[in-house]
C-alpha positions in Angstrom: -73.2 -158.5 19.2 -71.8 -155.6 18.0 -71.5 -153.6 20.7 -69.8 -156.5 22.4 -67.3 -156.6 19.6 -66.7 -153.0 19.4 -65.8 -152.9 23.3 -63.4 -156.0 22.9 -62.0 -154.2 20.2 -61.4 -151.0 22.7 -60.4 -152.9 25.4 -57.6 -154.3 22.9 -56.8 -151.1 22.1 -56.3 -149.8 25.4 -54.4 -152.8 26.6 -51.9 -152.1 23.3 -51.7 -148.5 24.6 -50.7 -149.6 27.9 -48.0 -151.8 27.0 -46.7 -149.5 24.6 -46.4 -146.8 27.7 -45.0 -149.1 30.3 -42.1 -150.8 27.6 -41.6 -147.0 26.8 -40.7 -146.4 30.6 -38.3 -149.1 30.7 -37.0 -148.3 26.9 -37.3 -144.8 26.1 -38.1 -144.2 22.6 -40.1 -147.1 22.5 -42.9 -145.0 21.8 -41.6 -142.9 19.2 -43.7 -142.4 15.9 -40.6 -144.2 13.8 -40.4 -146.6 16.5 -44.0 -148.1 16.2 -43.8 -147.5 12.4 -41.1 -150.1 12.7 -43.5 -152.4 14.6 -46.4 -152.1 12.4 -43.5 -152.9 9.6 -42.4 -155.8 11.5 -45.8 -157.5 12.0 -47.7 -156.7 8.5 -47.2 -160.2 7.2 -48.7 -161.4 10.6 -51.3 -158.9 10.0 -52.3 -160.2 6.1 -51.4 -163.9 7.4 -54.0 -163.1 10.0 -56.8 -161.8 7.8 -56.9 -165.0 5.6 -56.7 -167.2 8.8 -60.1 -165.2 9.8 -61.9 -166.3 7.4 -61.5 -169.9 7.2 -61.8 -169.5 11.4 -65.2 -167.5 10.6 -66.9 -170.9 9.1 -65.9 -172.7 12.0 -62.7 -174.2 10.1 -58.8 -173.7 10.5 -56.0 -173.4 8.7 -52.5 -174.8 9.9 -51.0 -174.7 6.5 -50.8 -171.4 6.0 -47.0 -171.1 7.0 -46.0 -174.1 5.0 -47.5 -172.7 1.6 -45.8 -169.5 2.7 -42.6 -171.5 2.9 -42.9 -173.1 -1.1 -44.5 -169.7 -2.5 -41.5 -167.7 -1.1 -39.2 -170.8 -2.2 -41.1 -170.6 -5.3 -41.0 -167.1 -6.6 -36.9 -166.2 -5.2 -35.9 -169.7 -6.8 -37.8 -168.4 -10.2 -36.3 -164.4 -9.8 -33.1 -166.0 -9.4 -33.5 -168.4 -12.6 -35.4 -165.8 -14.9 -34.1 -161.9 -13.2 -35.7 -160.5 -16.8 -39.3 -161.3 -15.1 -41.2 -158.3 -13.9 -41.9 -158.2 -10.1 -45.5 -157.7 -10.9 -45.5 -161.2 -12.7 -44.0 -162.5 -9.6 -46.2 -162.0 -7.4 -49.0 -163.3 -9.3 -47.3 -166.5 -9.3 -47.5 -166.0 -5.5 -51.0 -165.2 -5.4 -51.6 -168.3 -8.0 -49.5 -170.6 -6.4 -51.1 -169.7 -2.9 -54.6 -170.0 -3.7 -54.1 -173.1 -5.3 -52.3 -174.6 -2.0 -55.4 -173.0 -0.7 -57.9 -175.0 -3.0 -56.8 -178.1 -2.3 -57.6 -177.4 1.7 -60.8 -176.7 0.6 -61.4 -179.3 -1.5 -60.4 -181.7 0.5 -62.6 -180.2 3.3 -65.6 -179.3 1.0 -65.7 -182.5 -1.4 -64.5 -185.6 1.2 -65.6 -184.3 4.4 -62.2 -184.7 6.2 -62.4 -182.4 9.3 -60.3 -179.1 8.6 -57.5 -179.8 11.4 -56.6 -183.1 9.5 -56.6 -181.8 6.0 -54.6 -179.0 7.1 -52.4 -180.6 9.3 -51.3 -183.0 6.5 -51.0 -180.1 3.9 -48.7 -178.7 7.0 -46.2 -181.5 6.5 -46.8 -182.3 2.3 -46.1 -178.7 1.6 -42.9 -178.4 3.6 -41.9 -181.6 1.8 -42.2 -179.8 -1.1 -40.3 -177.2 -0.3 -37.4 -179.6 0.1 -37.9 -181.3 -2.9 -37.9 -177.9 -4.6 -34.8 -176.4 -3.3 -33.1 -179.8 -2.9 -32.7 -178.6 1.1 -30.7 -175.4 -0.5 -31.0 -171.7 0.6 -31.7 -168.8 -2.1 -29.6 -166.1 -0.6 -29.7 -162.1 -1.0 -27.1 -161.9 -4.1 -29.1 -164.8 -6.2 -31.9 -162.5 -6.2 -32.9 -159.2 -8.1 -32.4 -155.3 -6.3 -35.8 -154.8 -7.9 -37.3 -157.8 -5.8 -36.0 -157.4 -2.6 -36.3 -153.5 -2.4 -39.6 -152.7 -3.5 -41.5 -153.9 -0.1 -38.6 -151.9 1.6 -38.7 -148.5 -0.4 -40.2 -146.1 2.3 -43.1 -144.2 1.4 -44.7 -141.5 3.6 -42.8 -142.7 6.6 -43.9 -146.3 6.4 -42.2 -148.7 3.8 -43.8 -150.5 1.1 -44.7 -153.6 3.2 -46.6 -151.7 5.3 -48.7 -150.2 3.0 -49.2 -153.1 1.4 -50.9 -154.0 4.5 -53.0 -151.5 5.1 -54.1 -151.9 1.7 -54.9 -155.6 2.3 -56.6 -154.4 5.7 -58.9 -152.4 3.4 -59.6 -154.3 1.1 -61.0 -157.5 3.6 -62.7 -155.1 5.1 -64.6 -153.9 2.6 -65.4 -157.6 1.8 -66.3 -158.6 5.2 -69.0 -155.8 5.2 -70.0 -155.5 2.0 -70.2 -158.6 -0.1 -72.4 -161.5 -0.1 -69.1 -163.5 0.6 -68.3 -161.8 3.4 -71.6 -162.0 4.9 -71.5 -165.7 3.7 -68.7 -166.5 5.8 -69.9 -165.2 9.1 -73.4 -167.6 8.5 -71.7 -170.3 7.3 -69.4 -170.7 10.8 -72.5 -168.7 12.9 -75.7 -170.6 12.2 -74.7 -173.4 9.0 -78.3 -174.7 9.1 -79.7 -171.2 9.0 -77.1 -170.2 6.1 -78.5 -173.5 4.2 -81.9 -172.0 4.2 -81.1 -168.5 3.0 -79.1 -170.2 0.3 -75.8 -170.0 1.0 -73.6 -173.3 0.1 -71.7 -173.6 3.6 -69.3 -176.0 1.7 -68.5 -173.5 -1.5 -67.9 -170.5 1.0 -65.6 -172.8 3.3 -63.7 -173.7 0.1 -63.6 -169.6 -0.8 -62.2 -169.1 2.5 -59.2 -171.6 2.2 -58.3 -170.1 -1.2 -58.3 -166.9 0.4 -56.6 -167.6 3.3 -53.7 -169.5 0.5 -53.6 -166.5 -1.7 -52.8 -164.3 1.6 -50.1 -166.6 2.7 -49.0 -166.8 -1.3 -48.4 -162.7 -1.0 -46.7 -163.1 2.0 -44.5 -165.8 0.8 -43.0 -162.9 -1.2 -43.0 -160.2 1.3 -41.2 -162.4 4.0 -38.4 -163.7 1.5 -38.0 -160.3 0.2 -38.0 -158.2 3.7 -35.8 -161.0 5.4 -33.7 -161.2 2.3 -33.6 -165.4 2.1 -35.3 -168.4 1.3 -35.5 -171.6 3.1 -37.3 -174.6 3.8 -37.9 -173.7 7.8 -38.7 -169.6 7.0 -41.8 -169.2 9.1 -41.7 -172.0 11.4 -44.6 -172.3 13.7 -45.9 -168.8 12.1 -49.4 -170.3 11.5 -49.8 -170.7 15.6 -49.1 -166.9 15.3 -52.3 -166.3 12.9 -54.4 -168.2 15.1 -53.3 -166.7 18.4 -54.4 -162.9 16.8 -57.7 -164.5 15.9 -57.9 -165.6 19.1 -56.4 -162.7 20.8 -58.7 -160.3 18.7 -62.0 -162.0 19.3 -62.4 -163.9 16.4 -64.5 -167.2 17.8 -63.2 -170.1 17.4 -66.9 -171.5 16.9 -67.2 -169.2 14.0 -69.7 -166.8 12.9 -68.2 -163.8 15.3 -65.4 -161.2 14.9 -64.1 -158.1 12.7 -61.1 -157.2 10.7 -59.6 -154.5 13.2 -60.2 -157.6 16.4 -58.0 -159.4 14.1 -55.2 -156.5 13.0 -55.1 -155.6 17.1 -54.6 -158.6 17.8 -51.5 -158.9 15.6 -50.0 -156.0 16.7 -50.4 -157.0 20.2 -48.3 -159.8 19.3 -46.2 -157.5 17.5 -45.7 -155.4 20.5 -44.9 -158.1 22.6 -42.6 -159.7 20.5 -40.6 -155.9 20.1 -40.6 -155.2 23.4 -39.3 -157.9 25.5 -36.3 -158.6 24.2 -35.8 -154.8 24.8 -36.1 -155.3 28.2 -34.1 -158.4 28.0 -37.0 -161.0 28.6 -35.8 -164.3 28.0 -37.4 -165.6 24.4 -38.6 -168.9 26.7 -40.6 -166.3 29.1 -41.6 -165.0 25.6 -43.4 -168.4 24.3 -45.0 -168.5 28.1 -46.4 -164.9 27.7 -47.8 -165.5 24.8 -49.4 -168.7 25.3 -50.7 -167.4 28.3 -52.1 -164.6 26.7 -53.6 -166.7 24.4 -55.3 -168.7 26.7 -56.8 -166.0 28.9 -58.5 -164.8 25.2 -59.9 -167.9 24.7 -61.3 -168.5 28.2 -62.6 -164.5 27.5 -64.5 -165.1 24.2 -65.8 -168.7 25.8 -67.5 -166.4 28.7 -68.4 -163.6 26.2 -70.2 -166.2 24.0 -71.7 -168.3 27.0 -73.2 -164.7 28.1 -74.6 -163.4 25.1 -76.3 -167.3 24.4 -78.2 -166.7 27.8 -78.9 -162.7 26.9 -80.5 -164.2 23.5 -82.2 -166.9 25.2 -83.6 -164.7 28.1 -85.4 -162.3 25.2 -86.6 -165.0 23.4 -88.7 -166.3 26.8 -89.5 -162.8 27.6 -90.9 -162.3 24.0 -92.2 -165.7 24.1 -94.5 -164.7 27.6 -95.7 -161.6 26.3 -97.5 -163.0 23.2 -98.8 -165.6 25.3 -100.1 -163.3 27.6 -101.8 -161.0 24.8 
């Protein structure tokens, strides 16, 4: 399995590469060091977004929520920096990460405690935590000059080349990953999606990890609730519109199955900044943005149809050494 993943991932990789030097042909300086610093900029919060959609993707769940509770967490904390400017930004984004998770919690206890399949709950959480949203802001924006220097400029400050934002993903890139490899969590999730009855045996509560997941994936999308209203200097109700069908698509796009049990943090981050290449580059080249929807749906579909094969080929590999292993003891 690995060595399947690792060459997906290297095929991504090269495919990245390749765009990057065609778009770079027809837009010079498109591959310029400051130039893809810029892209990785512009698609960190795709990339953290992402990371907590893997996980809930990894137990065989799915979480269409996630840009709705980014919605009311940014809402939340400019509508709050604008009442209260004497609050320190640290505090602030604490309430993000609070008010995230516990968007996130009530996915997972809705999918952990009643049972109701993850694409319902989440698709009515979609709609309830728009609505409240509205009901927040009373349908009113929180514009640039309602809200502190201090909060909009820290994610912008540039640090070693790269601004804050950026680093902030890389640090949230780290940190997963040293979760995903190195916890019992993180080797929870991948049994809970891969093998639940298996995972029930070794005990592991496939229901507890599944709620885990969710809260994750809410404090993730509570962070970047911040980061978006602070890098795009406004908060609405519709700010990040459709942005959860993004997360998914770099799952998909990065090999994370949607059967769950299979993929890796860096599938998931190149399959972001695929997205995040695409959506750079084509309007550079003046590519409609409706040709834009179509190539990335289209992309998206050739992933799934690639992992679908992938999987269908490693089942037969595992069931072909099984028989073989099978024979020989029955012939010694």
């Amino acid at each position: 399995m690995n060595r399947i993943l690792k060459n997906r991932e290297i095929l991504l990789f090269g495919i990245i590469a390749i765009l990057v030097a065609g778009f770079s042909s027809r837009a010079p300086g498109f591959a310029s060091p400051k130039n893809l610093a810029g892209i990785f900029n512009d698609t960190s919060i795709l990339i953290i977004l992402a990371l907590g959609q893997m996980a809930v993707i990894l137990t065989k769940s799915i979480d269409l929520s996630v840009a709705a509770n980014l919605a009311f967490t940014g809402m939340a904390v400019a509508m709050l920096n604008a009442a209260h400017p004497e609050l320190p930004l640290a505090l602030l984004i604490v309430i993000a990460l609070g008010i995230g998770s516990i968007l996130g919690a009530i996915n997972g206890l809705l999918v952990w405690k009643i049972g109701i399949p993850p694409i319902v709950v989440t698709l009515g959480t979609l709609t309830i935590y728009r609505g409240m949203a509205f009901v927040l802001s009373g349908g009113g924006w929180v514009n640039a000059h309602q809200m502190t220097p201090v909060f909009l400029n820290t994610p912008r400050h540039v640090f070693l080349g790269l601004p804050i934002l950026g680093w902030a993903a890389v640090a949230i890139v780290i940190l997963v990953y040293i979760m995903m490899v190195s916890t019992f969590f993180g080797r929870a999730l991948y049994a809970s999606g891969g093998n639940p009855t298996a995972a029930v045996y070794a005990g592991i509560d496939v229901g507890r990890t599944r709620f885990f997941a969710f809260v994750l994936s809410g404090a993730l999308a509570g962070l970047c609730g911040y980061l978006w209203v602070s890098r795009y200097a406004v908060a609405y109700v519709d700010i990040a519109a459709g942005f959860e069908l993004d997360s998914i698509a770099a799952c998909v796009i990065g090999g994370i199955s949607t059967l769950g049990g299979i993929g890796t943090v860096a599938g998931t981050v190149l399959g972001a900044l695929f997205l995040g290449v695409i959506k750079n580059a084509l309007p550079v080249i003046d590519i409609s943005p409706f040709w834009q929807m179509a190539i990335s749906g289209a992309v998206i579909i050739l992933a799934v149809i690639f992992n679908a094969r992938a999987e269908k080929r490693r089942g037969r590999i595992i069931l072909r050494d099984k028989a073989a292993k099978t024979y020989s003891e029955a012939t010694a």
